[in-house]
TIVEX-182683 format. One line per field, with one value per residue (C-alpha): x, y, z; chain; residue in one letter. Coordinates in pm, 1 decimal. Each point is the difference from the previous one (the first is absolute). Layout:
TIVEX-182683
u: [X,...] $
v: [Y,...] $
w: [Z,...] $
mol: [A,...] $
type: [A,...] $
//
This chain:
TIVEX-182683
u: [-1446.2,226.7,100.1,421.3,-129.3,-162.8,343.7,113.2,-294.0,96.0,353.0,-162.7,-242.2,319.4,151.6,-302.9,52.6,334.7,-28.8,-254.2,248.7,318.3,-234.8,-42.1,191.5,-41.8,-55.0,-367.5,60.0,180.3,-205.2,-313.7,179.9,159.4,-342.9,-173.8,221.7,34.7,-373.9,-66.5,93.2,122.8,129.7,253.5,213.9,354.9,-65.4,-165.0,321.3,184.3,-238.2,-33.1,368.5,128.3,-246.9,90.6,363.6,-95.2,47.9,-97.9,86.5,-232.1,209.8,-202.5,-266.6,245.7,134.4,-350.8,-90.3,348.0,-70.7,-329.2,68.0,314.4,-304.8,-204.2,239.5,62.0,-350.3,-16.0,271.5,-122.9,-349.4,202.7,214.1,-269.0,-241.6,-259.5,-348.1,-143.2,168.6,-187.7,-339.9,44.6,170.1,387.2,172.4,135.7,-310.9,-157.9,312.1,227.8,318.1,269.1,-208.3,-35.4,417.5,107.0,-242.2,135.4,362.3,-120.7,-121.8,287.2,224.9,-247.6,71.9,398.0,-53.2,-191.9,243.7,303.9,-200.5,23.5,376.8,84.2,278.8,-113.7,-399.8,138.0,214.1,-309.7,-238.4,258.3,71.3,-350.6,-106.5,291.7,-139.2,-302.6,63.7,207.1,-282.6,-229.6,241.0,52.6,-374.5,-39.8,281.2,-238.7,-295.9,-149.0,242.1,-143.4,308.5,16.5,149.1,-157.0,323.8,61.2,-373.9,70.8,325.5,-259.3,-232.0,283.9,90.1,-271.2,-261.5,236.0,233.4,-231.3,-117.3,344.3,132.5,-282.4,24.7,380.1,20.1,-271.0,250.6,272.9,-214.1,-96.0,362.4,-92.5,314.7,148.7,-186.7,-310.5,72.1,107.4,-291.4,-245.4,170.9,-92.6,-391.0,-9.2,178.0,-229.5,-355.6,79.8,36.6,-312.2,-231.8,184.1,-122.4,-347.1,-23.3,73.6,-218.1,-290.8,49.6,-147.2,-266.3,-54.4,-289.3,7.4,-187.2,209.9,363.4,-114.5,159.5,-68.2,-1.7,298.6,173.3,392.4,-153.1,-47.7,272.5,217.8,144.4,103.9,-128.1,1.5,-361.4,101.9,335.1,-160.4,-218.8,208.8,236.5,-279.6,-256.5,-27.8,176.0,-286.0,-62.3,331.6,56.3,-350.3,101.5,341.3,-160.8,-223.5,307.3,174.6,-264.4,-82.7,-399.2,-296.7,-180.0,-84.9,126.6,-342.1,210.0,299.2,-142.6,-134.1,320.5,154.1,-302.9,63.3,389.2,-25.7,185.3,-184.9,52.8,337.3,31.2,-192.6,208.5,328.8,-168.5,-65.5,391.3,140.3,-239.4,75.3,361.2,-122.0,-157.0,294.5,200.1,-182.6,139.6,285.8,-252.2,-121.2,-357.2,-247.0,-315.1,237.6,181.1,-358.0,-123.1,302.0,-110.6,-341.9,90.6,198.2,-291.4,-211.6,258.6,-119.7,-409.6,-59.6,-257.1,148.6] $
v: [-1268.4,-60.6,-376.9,110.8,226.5,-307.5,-232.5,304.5,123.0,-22.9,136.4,274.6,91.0,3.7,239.5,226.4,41.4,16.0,305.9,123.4,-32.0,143.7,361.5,75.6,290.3,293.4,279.4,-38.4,86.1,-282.7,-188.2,132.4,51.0,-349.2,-224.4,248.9,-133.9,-354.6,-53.6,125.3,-377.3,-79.9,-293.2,-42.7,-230.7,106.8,-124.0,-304.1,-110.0,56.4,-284.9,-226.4,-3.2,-70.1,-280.0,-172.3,-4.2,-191.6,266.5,-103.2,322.4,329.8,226.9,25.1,169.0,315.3,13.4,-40.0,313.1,176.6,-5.8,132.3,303.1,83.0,-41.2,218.1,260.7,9.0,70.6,293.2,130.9,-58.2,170.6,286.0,16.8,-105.5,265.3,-318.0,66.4,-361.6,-354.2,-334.3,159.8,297.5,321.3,-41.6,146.1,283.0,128.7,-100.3,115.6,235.5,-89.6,64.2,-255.3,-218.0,-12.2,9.2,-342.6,-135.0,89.4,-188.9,-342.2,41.3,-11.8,-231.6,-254.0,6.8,-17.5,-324.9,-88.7,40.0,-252.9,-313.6,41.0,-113.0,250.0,-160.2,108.2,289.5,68.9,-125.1,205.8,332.4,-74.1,-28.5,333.2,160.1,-123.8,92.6,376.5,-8.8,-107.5,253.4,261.0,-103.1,-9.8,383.9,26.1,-170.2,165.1,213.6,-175.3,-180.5,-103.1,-279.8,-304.4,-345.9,-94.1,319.1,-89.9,-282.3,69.3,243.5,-244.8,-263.8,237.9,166.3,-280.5,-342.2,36.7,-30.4,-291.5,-166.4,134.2,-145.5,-381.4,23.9,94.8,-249.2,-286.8,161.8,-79.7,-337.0,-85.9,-149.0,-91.1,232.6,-144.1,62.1,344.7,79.1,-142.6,188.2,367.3,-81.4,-90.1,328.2,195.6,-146.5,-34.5,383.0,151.6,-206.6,150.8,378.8,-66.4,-148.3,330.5,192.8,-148.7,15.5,392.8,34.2,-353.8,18.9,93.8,306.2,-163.8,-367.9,200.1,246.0,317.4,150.5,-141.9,161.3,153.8,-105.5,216.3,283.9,-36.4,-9.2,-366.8,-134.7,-379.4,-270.4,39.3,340.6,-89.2,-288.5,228.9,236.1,-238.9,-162.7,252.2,267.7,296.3,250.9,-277.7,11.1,355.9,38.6,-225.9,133.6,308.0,-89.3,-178.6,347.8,167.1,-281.9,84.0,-252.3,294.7,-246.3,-319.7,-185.0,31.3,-129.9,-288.6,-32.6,-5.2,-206.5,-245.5,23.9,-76.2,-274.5,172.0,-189.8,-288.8,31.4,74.1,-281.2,-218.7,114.7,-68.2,-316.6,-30.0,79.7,-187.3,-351.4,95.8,-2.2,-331.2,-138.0,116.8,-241.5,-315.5,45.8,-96.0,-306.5,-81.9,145.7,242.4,301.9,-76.4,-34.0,307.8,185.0,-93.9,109.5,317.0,24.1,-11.7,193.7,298.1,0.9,-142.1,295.7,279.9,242.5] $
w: [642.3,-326.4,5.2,34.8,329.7,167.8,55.3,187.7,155.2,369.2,-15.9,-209.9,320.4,192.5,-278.8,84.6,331.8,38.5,-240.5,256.6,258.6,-156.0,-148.1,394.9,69.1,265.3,-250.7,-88.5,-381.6,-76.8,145.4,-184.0,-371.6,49.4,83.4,-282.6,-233.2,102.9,31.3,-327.4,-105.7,-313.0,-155.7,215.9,-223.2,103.0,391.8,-185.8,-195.3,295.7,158.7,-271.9,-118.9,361.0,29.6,-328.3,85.1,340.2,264.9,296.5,251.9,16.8,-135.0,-317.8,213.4,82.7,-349.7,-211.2,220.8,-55.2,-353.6,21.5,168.0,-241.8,-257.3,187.3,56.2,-367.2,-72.7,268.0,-206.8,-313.0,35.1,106.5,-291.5,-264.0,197.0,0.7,201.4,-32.1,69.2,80.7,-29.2,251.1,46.6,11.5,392.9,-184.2,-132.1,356.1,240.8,-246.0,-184.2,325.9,166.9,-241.7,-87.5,383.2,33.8,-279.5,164.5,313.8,-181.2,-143.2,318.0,198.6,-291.9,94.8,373.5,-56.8,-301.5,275.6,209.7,-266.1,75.0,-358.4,-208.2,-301.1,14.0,138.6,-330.6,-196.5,114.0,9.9,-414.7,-27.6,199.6,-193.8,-349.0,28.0,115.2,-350.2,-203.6,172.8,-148.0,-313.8,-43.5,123.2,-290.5,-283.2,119.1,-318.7,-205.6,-278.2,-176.2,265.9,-153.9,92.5,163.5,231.2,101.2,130.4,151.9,228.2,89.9,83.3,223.0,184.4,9.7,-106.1,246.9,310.2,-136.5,-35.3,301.3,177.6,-147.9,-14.3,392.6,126.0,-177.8,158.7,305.8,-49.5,-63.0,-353.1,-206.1,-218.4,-342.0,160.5,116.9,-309.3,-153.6,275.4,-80.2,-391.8,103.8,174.4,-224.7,-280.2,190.7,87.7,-375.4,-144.3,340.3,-100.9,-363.2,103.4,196.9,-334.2,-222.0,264.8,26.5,-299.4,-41.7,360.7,207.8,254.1,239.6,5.4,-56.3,284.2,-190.3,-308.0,-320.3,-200.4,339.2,-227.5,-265.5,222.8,171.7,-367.8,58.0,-375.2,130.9,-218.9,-216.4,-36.7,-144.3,-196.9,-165.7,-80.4,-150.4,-260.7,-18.9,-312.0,29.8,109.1,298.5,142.8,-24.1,214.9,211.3,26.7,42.9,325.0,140.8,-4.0,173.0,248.2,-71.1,-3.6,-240.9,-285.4,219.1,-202.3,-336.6,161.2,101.9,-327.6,-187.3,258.7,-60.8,-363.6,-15.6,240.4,277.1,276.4,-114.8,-93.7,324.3,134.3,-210.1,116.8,382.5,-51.8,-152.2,350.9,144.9,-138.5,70.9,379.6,-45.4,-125.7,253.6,267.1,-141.4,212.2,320.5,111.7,-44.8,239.9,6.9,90.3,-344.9,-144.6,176.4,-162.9,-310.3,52.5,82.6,-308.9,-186.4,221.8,-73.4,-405.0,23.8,283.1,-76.2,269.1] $
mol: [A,A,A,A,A,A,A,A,A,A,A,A,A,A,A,A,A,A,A,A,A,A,A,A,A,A,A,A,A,A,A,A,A,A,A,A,A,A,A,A,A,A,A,A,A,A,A,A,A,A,A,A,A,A,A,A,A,A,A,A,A,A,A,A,A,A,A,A,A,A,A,A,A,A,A,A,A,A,A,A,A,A,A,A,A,A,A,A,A,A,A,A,A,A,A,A,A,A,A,A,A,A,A,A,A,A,A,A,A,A,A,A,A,A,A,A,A,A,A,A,A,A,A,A,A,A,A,A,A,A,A,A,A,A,A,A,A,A,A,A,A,A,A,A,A,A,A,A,A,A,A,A,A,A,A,A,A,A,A,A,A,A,A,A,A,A,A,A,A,A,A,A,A,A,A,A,A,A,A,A,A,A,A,A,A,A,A,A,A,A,A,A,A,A,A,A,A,A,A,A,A,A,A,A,A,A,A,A,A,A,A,A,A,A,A,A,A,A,A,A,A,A,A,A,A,A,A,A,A,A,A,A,A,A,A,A,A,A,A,A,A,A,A,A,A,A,A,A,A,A,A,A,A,A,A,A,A,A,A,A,A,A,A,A,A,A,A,A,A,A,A,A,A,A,A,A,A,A,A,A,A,A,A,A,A,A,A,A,A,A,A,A,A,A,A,A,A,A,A,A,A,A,A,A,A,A,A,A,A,A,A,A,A,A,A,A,A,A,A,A] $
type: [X,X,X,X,X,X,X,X,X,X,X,X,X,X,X,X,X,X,X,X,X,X,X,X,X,X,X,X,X,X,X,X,X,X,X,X,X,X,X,X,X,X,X,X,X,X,X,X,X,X,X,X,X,X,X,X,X,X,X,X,X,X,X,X,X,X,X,X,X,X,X,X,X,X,X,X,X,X,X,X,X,X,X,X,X,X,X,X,X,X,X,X,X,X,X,X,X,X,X,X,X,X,X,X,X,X,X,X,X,X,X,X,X,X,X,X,X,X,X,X,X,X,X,X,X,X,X,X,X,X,X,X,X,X,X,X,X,X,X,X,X,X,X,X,X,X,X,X,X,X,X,X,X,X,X,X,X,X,X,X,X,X,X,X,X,X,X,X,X,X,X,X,X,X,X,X,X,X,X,X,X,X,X,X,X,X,X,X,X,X,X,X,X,X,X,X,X,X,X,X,X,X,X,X,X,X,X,X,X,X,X,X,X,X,X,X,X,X,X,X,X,X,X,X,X,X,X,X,X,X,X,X,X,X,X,X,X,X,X,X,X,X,X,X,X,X,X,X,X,X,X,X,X,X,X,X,X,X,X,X,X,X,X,X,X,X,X,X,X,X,X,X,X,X,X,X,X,X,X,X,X,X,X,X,X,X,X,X,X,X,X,X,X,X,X,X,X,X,X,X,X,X,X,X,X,X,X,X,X,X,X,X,X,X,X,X,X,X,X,X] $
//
């Protein structure tokens, strides 16, 4: 277990089984799509920062329980959507519910972790989660949509990358830390300051992702090495190297963006390697990242603050 898991380890076993308890339902579907998903793992970083962020801000209720899994299944709702939309067949090292079950099962799931997330959001009684979390859910449908807009665009500017990943992967992350300070009644600095860590912790794990579709390995990521590629997203080692490279690289490059193919993905990688676009990439990770660390000096002292940091760094030294 990763040292920033272990201060949290046995409200993250209650975690797991209260998201046991909240998939039952009396349609056996559900029920089947829901654990499928769930048991496939994962990192499961979102619930975490729920955990660790309500613990370094001295909450002392169990709230944090409910909301670390209310976040996870709005994240796991997203990604039954998303494998619809993207058409994906592989996601943490198996075959994703829509290939397995079909995409009207797959979006009608999502639609219930969705809806099972406010029922147990209604129960922490608190308008101003509850006005978090709606933002958030409302964000992140945005940045979905603006990415189906870029998609086989390759004049994609740095910037209005970004702005997509802010929204569709960022957010969760600051919606997540922001609420569980809410929770813990923390004053308003450190609130403030929580929002920023998740904000920031959330764009450098986004552009870890990135960079590790095309350095990563099949096996570790659990999909497909180059999936953005075929998929047409303009990330930010594609941008990169269109940006610095010659002219004949960024027009083939340009080129495979527009037709969202993996063809001749081994001479994209190789331009990317050769204009630095991973570690650009990297680089600008690690930017966000220090901003997260930064952000912690509004809490006191503890290992939850030192877990937090931890897993700030853990975001940009990961391999999948």
């Amino acid at each position: 277990m990763l040292p920033f898991r272990q201060v949290v380890a046995t409200d993250f076993d209650a975690v797991n089984q209260l998201i046991i308890d909240e998939l039952r339902s009396d349609v056996g579907l559900v029920e089947q799509i829901g654990h499928y998903l769930i048991d496939a793992g994962g990192k499961r970083l979102r619930p975490l920062l729920v955990l660790l962020v309500a613990q370094a801000c001295a909450y002392k209720g169990k709230g944090h329980i409910n909301l670390a899994v209310i976040i996870e299944f709005i994240h796991s709702a997203t990604l039954l959507h998303d494998d619809v939309v993207d058409t994906s067949e592989m996601r943490r090292g198996r075959f994703t519910a829509n290939a397995q079950w079909g995409n009207p099962s797959s979006v009608l799931v999502g639609d219930f972790l969705y809806s099972r997330a406010f029922q147990m959001l209604v129960g922490l009684g608190s308008m101003e989660i509850m006005g978090i979390l709606a933002d958030t859910t409302n964000i992140i449908s945005e940045g979905e949509v603006q990415q189906l807009i870029n998609a086989k665009d390759p004049d994609v500017t740095e910037q209005a990358y970004l702005e997509v990943i802010r929204g569709k992967t960022a957010q969760l992350f600051e919606g997540a830390a922001s609420a569980a300070a809410v929770l813990a009644d923390a004053n308003p600095e450190q609130c403030a300051a929580m929002k920023d860590y998740g904000y920031h912790i959330g764009m450098a794990f986004q552009l870890v992702d990135d960079a590790l579709d095309y350095r990563g390995d099949a096996q570790k990521l659990g999909k497909n090495v180059g999936d953005d590629l075929a998929e047409g997203k303009a990330t930010l080692p594609l941008i990169h190297a269109m940006r610095t490279g010659s002219d004949a690289d960024a027009d083939f490059v340009r080129e495979a963006i527009r037709e969202g193919s993996t063809e001749h993905l081994d001479s994209i990688i190789s331009i990317i390697n050769t204009t630095g676009g991973i570690d650009y990439t990297l680089e600008t990770a690690r930017h966000y990242a220090n901003k997260a660390k930064d952000s912690l000096a509004q809490l006191t002292e503890s290992p939850y603050r030192q877990a937090l940091a931890q897993l700030a760094d853990f975001a940009v030294s990961r391999n999948h």
